[in-house]
N, C-alpha and C positions, 0 to 999 in steps of 0.2 A: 233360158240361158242363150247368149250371142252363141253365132257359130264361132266353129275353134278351130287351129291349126292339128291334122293328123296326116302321118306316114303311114300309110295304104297300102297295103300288099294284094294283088288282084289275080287271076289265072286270067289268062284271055288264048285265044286259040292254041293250048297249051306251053306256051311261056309264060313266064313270073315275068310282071310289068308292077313296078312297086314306087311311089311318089308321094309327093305332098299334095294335099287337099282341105277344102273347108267340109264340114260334118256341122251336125247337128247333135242334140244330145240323145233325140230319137232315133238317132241310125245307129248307136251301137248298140253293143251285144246288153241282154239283159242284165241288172241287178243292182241289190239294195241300198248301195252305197257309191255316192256321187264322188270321184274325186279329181280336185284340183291338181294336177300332175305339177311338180317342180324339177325332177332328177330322173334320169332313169340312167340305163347303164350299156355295155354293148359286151354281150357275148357270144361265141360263137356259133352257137345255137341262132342267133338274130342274126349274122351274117347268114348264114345257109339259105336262111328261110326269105330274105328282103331280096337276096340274090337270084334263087333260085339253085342256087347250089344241093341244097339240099331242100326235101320234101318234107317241111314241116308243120305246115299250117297244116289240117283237117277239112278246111273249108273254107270259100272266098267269098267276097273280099273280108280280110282283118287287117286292125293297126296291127303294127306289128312290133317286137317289144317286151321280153317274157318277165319285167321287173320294171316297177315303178315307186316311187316314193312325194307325199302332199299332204293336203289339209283337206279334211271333209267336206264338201258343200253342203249336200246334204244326203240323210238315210231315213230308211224306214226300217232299220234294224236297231232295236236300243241300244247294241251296243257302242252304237260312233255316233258323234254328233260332231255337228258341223262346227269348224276350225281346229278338231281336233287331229294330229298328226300322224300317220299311219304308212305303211310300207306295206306291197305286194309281191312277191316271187314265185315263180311257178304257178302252178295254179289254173295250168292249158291257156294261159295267157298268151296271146300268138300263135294258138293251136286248134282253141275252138273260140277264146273268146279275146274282144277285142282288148289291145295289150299297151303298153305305159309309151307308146310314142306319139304320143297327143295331148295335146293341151289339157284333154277333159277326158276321165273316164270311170264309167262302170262297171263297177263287181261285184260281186256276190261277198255278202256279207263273212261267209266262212272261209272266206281266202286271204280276209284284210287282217294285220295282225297292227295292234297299236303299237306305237313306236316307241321300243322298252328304254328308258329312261339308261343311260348313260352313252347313246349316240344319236345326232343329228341327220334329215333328210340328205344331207349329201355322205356322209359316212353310212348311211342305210344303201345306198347307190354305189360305195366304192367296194363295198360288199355285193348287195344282190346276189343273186343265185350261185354263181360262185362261190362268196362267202361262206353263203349256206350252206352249199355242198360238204367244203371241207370242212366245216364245222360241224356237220351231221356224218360226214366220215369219221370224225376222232371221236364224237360222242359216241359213236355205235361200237366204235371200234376198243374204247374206255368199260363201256358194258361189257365186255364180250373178254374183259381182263387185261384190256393193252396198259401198263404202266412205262414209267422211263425209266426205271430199275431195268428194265428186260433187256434194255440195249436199243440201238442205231435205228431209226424209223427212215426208212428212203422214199421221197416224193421223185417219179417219173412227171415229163413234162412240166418243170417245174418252176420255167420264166411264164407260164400262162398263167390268166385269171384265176382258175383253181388251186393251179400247182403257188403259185406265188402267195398265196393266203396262207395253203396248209404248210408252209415253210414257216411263217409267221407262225402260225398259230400253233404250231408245235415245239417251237424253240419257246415259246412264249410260255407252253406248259411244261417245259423241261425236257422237251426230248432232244436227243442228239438225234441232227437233223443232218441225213445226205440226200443231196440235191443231182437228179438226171438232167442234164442240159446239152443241146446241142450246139448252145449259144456260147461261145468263149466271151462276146463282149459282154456278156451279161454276169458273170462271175461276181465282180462287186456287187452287181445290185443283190444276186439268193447272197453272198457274206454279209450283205449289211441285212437281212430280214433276218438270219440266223441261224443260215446254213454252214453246218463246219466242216462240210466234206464235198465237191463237186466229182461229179463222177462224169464224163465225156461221152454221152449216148455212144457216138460213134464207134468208141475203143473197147466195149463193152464184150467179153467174150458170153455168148448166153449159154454156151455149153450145149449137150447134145444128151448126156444122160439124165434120167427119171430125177434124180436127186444131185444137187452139186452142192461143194462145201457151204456150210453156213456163212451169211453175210451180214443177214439184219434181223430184227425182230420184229419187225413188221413192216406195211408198206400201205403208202396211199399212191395206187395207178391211174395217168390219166389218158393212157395211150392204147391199151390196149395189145392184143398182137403177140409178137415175139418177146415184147420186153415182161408182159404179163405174165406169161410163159414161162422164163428168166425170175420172176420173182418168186412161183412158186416152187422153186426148184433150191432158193436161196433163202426163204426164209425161214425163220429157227421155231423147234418144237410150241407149239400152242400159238403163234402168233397170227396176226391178222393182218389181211387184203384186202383194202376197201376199191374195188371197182369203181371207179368214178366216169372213165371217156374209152374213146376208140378212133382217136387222131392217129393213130396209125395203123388200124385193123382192128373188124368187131372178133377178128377169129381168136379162139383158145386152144391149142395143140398140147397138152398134157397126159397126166394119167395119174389114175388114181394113188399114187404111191406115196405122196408129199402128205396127201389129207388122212391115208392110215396111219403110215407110219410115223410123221411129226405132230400128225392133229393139229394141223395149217388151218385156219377158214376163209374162206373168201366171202367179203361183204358185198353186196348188189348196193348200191347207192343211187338210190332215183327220189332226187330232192322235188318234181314235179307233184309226185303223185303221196309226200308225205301227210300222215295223219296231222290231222289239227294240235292233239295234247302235242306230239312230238314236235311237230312245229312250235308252237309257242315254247316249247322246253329248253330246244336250242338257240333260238333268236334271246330269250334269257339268259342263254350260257355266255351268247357272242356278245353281250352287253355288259358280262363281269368275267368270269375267269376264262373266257375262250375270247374278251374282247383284242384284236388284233393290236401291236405295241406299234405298227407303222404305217397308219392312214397314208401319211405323206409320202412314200417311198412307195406303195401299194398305186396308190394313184398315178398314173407318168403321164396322164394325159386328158385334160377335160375340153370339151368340147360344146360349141352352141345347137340348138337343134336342126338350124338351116344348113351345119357340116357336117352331118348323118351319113346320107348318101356316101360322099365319097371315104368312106371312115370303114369302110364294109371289106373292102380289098384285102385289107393289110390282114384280118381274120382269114380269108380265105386262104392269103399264100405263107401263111404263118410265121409272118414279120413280126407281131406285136407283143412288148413284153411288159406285165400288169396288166392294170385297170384302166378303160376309159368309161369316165362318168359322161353321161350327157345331159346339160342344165335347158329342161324345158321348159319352164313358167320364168 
């Protein structure tokens, strides 16, 4: 195989020095399956780590990139063959191994999932880990007896990649959805995904005792912190927390009172390190009834791979609202 175009993340007398370069197919990381990259995507887990912002790689140099989506070239795992079309997410893509911002890459046969029939390489991409996330939030959260009978489900940080899906994808499955925003201009856009309620981060009283009145029946968090804090304090008997981020603090300041006495739970959600059956379970779900009702309002912004680099900013100082895909091939 020619050499290929990849985004390189490097340690050098400890700063992050991160760029474009030519590779071969022998410099990256091992495994079974050759793939032709076409899409990949930008979350902010990829900002931290291309920046230097945050410590996320494991080990250097790697492309960098925790989600990609292409066509087989070739395996030596029976289950993919070449030109067949496949999607990758998590998976320590970016962390230990080399990850979808390259032209060409290899992985490991039990990370690639085929790409379940009722969405395309760039709708696999306007999802990516994100997607995933919230979609393995409401599935966990579905197990564990969350219906829309129960009442009001509220997404924190909920113009970002995460939060913006699981608004979708929760009006989508009937819940009445309130949306935490600190964004006023962004109002329209959670009304048009299917938010019926915005609540103002800002104006938010989080209260100060063990328990305060009921608000919602459940909750997917993507912040972390005080508002975390705030929700287990708000949410009604048996209902469910999905943990998802810590955009505003990894701390939790509680007490035990909410989880005796309402039988609250909170859900840990690490789409990374998901089992395989479970993986394949949800990426079937996100392809019929958890599929998202607005690709195109989800997307606000696609981009070529040579405007990567500067696309990285806007993650950091948390200007950006949705998805940006990024078309490599």
């Amino acid at each position: 195989m020619k050499a290929f175009k990849a985004f390189r993340i490097h340690e050098r007398a400890g700063a992050i020095v991160a760029g474009f370069e030519q590779m071969d197919l022998d410099a990256l990381t091992p495994g079974e399956v050759v793939i032709r990259v076409r899409y990949s995507c930008i979350n902010y887990k990829d900002a931290l780590a291309a920046t230097g912002a945050g410590r996320i790689l494991r080990k250097y140099p790697l492309n960098g990139g925790i989600d990609l989506s292409g066509e087989v070239v070739a395996s030596t795992d029976a289950r993919y063959e070449p030109g067949q079309q496949v999607l990758v997410t998590g998976c320590s893509l970016s962390e230990t191994v080399d990850g979808g911002y390259a032209e060409v890459a290899r992985i490991a046969g039990d990370s690639v999932i085929a790409l379940p029939q009722g969405i395309d390489l760039l709708q696999a991409m306007a999802l990516g880990t994100a997607g995933f996330t919230a979609a393995l939030a409401i599935h966990r959260m579905e197990h564990n007896g969350q219906t829309p009978a129960k009442g009001p489900i509220v997404v924190t940080g909920a113009t970002g990649g995460v939060g913006s899906i699981a608004v979708d994808l929760l009006a989508g499955r009937g819940y009445e959805v309130v949306a935490v925003s600190g964004k006023p201009e962004a109002d329209d856009y959670l009304k048009s995904l299917g938010a019926k309620r915005i609540l103002r981060r800002q104006e938010i009283d989080t209260g100060k005792r063990p328990m305060e009145a009921v608000q919602f029946a459940g909750a997917i968090d993507n912040v972390g912190g005080e508002l975390l804090t705030w929700l287990t304090r708000t949410v009604d008997f048996w209902g469910n927390i999905a943990s998802i981020g810590l955009a505003a603090s990894p701390k939790l300041e509680t007490t035990v009172l909410p989880f005796i006495l309402r039988g609250i739970n909170l859900l840990g959600i690490n789409s990374s390190a998901t089992p395989r059956n479970v993986r394949l379970e949800v990426w079937k779900r996100i392809a019929s009834d958890l599929r998202p009702r607005h690709f195109d309002k989800l997307v606000t912004r696609t981009i070529g791979f040579d405007e990567l680099p500067a696309a990285f900013d806007d993650y950091i100082k948390g200007r950006v609202v949705g998805r940006t895909v990024v078309k490599i091939g």
